[in-house]
C-alpha positions in Angstrom: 28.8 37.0 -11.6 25.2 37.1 -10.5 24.6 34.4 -7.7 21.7 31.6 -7.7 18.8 32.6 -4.6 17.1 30.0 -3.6 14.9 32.2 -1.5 10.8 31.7 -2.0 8.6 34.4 -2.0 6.1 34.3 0.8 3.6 31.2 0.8 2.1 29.7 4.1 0.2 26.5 5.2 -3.0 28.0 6.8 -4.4 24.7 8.9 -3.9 21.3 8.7 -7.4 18.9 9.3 -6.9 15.6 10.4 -10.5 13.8 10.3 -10.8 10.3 11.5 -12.7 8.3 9.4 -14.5 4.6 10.2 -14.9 2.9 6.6 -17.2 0.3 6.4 -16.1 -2.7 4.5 -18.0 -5.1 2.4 -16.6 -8.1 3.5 -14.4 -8.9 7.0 -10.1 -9.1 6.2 -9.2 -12.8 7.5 -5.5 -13.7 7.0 -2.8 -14.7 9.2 -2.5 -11.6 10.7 -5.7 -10.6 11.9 -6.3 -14.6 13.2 -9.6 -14.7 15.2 -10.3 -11.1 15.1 -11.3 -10.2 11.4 -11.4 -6.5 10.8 -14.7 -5.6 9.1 -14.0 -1.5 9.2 -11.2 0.7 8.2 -10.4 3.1 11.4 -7.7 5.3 8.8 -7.4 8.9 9.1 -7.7 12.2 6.2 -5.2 14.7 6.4 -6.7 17.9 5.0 -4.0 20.9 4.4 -5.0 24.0 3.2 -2.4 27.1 2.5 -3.2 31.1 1.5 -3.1 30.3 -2.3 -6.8 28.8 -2.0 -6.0 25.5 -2.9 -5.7 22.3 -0.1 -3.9 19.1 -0.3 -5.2 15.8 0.4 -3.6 12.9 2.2 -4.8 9.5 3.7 -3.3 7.5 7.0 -3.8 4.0 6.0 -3.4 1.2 7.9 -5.1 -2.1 8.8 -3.2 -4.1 11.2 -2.5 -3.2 14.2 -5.5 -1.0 14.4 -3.7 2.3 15.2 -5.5 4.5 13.0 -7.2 6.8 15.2 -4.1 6.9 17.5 -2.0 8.3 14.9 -4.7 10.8 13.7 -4.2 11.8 17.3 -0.4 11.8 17.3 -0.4 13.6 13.6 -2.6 16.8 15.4 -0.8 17.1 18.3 3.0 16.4 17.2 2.8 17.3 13.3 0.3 20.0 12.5 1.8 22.4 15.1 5.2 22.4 13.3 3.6 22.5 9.8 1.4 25.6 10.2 2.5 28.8 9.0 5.5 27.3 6.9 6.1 27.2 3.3 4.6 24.2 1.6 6.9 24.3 -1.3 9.8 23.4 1.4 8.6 19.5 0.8 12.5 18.4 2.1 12.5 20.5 5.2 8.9 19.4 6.2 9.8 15.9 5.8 12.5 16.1 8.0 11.1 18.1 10.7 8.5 15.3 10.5 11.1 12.5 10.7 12.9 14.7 13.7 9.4 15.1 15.4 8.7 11.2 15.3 12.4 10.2 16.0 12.1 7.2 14.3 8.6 5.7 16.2 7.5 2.4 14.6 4.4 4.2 13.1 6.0 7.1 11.5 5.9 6.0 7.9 2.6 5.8 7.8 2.0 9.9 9.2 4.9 11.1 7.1 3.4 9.1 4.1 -0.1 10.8 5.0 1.4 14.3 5.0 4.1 13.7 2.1 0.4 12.9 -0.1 -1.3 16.0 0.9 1.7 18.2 0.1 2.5 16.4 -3.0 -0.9 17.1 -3.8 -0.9 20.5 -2.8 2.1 21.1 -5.3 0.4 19.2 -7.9 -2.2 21.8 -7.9 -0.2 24.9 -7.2 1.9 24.1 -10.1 -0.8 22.8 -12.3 0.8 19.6 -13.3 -0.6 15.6 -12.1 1.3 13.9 -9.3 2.9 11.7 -11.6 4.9 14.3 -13.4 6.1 15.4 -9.8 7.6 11.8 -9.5 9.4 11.9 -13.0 6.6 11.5 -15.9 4.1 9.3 -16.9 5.5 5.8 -18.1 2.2 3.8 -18.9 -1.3 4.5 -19.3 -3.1 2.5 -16.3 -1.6 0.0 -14.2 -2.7 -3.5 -13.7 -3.9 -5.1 -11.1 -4.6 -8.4 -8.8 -7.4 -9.5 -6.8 -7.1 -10.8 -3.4 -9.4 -13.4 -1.8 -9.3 -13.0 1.9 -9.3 -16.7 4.3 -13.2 -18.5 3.8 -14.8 -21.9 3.0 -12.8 -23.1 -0.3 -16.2 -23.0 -2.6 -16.3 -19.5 -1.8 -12.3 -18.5 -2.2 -12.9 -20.3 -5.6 -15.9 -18.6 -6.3 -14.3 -15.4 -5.6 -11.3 -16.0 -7.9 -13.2 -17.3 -10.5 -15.0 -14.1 -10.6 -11.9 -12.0 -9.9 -10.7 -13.4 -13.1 -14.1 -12.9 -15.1 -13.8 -8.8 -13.8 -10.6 -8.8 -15.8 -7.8 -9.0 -12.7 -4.3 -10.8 -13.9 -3.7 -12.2 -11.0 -5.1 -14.1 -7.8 -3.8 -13.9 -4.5 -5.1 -16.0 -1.8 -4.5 -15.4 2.0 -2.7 -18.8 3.4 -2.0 -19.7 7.2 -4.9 -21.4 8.9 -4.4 -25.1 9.5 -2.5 -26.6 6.7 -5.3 -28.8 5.8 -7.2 -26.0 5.6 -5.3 -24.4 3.3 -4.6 -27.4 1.2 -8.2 -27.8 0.4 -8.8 -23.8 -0.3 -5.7 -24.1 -2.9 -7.3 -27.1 -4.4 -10.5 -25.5 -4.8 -9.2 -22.5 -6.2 -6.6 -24.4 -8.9 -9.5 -26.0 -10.1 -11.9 -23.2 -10.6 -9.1 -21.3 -12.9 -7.1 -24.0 -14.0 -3.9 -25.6 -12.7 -1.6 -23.2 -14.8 -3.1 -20.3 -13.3 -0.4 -18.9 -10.9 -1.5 -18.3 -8.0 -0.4 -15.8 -5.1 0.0 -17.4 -1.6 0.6 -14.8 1.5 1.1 -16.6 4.8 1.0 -13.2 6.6 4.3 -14.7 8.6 1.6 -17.3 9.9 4.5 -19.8 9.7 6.8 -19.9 12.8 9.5 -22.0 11.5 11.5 -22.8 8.1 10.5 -26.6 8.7 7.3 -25.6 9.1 6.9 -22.7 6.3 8.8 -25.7 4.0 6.0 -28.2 4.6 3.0 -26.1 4.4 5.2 -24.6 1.1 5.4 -27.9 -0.6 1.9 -29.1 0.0 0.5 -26.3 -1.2 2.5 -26.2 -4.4 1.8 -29.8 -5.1 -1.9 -28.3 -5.6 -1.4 -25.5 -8.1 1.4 -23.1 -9.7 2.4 -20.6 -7.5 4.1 -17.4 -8.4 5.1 -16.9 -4.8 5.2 -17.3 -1.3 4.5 -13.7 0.3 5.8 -13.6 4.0 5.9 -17.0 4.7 8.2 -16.6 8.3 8.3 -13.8 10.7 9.8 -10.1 9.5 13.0 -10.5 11.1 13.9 -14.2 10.2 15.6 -13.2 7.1 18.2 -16.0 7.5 14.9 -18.4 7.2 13.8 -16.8 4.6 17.2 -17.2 2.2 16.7 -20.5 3.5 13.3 -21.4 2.4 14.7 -19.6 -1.0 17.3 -22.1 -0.9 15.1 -24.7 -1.1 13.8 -23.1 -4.8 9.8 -24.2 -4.1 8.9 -21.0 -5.2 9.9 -17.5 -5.1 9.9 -15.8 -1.9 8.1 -12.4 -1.2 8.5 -10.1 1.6 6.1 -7.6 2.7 6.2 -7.5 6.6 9.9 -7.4 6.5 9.8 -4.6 4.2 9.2 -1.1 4.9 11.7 1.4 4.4 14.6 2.0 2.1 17.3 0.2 4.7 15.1 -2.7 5.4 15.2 -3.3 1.3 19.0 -2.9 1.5 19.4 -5.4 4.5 16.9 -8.1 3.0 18.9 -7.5 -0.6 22.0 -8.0 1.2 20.7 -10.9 3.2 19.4 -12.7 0.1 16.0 -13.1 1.4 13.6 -12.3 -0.7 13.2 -12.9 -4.6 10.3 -10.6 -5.0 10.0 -7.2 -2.8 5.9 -6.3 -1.6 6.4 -1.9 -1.4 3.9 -0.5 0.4 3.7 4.0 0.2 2.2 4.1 3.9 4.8 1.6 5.3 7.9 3.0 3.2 7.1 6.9 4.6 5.2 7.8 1.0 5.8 8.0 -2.5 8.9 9.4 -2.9 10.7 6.9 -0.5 8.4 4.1 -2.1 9.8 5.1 -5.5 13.6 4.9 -4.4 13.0 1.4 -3.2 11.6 0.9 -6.6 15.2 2.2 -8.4 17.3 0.3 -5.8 15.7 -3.2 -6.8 15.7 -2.3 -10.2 19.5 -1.7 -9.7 19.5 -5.1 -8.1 17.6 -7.3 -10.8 15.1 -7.8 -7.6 11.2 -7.0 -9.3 8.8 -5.4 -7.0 4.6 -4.8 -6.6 2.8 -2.1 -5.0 0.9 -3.5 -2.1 -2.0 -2.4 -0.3 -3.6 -1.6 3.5 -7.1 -1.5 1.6 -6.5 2.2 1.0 -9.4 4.3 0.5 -9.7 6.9 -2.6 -6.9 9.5 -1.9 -4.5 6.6 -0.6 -5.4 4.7 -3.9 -5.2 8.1 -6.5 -1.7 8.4 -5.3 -0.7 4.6 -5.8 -2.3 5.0 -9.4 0.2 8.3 -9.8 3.1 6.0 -8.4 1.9 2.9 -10.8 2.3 4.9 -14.2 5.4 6.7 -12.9 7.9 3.9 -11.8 10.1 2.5 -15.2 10.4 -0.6 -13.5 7.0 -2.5 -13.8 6.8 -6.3 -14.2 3.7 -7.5 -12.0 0.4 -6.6 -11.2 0.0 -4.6 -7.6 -2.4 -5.4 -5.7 -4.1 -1.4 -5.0 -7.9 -2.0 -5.5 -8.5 -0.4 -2.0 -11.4 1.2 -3.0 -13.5 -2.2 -4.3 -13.2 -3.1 -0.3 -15.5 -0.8 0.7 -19.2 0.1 1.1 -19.0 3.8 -0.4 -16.1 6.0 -2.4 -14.7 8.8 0.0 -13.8 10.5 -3.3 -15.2 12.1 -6.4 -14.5 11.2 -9.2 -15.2 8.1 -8.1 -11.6 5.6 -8.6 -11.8 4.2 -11.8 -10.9 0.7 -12.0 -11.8 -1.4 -15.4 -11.0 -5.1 -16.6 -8.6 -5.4 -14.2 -6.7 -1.7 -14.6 -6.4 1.3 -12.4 -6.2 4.7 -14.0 -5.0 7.7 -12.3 -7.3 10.5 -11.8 -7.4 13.4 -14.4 -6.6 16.8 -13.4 -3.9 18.5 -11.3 -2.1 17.1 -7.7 -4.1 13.8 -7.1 -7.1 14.8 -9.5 -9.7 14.1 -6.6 -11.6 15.6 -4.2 -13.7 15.0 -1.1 -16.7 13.6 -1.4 -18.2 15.4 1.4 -21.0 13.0 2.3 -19.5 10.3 2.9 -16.9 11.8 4.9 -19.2 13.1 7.4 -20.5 9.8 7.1 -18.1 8.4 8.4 -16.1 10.5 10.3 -15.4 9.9 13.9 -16.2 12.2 17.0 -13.4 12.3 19.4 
């Protein structure tokens, strides 16, 4: 009986680029996280593979807060791309864990492994001739719809802004929450009345809220003001015995996002009962495969989930459009308009975004490429 060989005729990743890159946003992110320092660029990173077939891979290192981006950019070409060079990119398991054995577990590793898990993806998309989204199991809708988020300002401009959010076509708002509760009161009251009571609205706190007595008040004023679909975050990551809590107390539904990032954190907040709704994010949950198996397990557990967003640029936001028409279990806009953030597109064809709807790009892997301008643009001498 003729045995099964597993064995892959040669095929070697040639370099590995990892190009930091300082995007320029429109407007400064002011939440509950960034307090008194708004962050008015995006320091992320492009990870740029190429192997002996010709073709490259694209991947992004996304994240906002903490500002780390550079530093991992850093980490990713003196740790990773040593100990990616010269071996099969078609091996995607044994890459992945020789960069999960390389980090050993580092708080930041998610977001590198997520950033080389894209480009490789991406890589295989292309090789194989065949989108991203078939790699992850098929296509299951057509584009995926989105939210708009209105970052913390004056309440005639939040309103403003949501009122025109809605006018672009979005299908839901989501307002950043935390400042002084009065504050926040009158930026809710603004915003209810410029779409109308019944519009639900999103409320992320950002774990601005140090206590359950003091996530319950600020909860209950605010929902005095308008509907709220939920509560995103409203204590700190590891409080999950406040947050079951503060769902105890059935004001609204409770999201988590900070308390969330990989597959075991999902399983501990499931077990701990502390979140209703579950904020996934690709970067933070190691990249799209891992995002997609927290995905199955809350389907398995009833629990609906968004995809979130560090205001990813194009080849961050081409894979979370591959990931959004993918997953079966799809029941609220996500919230990945990264691009619309920022002053210029880092990729061609340019993200396509309508009435409120992202589409995937056409093609093979990701379907984009570099647009090379703008990367040298805004790419970063170290």
């Amino acid at each position: 009986m003729n045995g099964i060989s597993y064995r892959l005729s040669g095929m070697n990743i040639e370099a590995i680029d990892v190009c930091p890159v300082r995007g320029p946003r429109k407007e400064a992110v002011r939440s509950g996280t960034t307090g008194a320092t708004p962050v008015s660029v995006s320091e992320f990173g492009i990870v740029r593979l190429r192997v002996d077939d010709g073709r490259e891979g694209l991947g992004e290192i996304s994240i906002t807060y903490p500002r780390i981006g550079f530093t991992l950019c850093h980490a990713a070409r003196r740790l990773i791309v040593p100990r990616l060079v010269g071996r099969d990119p078609r091996r995607l398991p044994e890459l992945l864990s020789l960069i999960d054995a390389t980090l050993a577990g580092e708080l930041s590793a998610p977001y590198l492994r997520a950033a080389f898990e894209m480009a490789l993806l991406d890589w295989t998309g292309k090789h194989y001739g065949v989108p991203v989204w078939q790699l992850l199991g098929g296509r299951a809708r057509e584009r995926v719809p989105l939210a708009w988020g209105i970052y913390q300002k004056t309440p005639e401009e939040m309103a403003r802004d949501a009122g025109a959010g809605l006018a672009a076509g979005f299908h839901a708002i989501k307002l950043k929450v935390g400042r002084a509760l009065d504050d926040d009161v009158a930026a809710v009251r603004a915003v209810a009345a410029a779409v109308g009571r019944q519009t639900p609205l999103r409320l992320d706190a950002n774990e601005a809220w140090r206590s359950v007595p003091q996530a319950s008040q600020a909860m209950r004023a605010l929902a005095a003001e308008a509907a709220v679909e939920w509560f995103e975050q409203p204590l700190p990551r590891n409080n999950l015995s406040g947050l079951r809590l503060l769902r105890q107390q059935a004001i609204a539904p409770v999201m988590v996002d900070e308390s969330l990032q990989t597959l075991h954190d999902a399983y501990e907040i499931a077990r701990a009962e502390a979140a209703d709704v579950f904020n996934v994010y690709i970067c933070e949950a190691g990249g799209l495969l891992a995002a997609a198996q927290i995905f199955a397990l809350a389907a398995a557990l009833d629990i609906p989930c968004i995809l979130g967003s560090q205001a990813e640029m194009g080849v961050g936001t081409a894979a979370a459009a591959h990931l959004g028409v993918a997953v079966p279990n799809f029941t609220h806009a996500w919230e990945t308009f990264g691009p619309l953030r920022y002053t210029r597109e880092i990729v061609q064809p340019a993200t396509r975004i309508d009435n409120g709807f992202l589409y995937p790009a056409e093609g093979t892997g990701l379907g984009v490429t570099l647009n090379e301008e703008v990367l040298a643009e805004w790419t970063v001498e170290e």
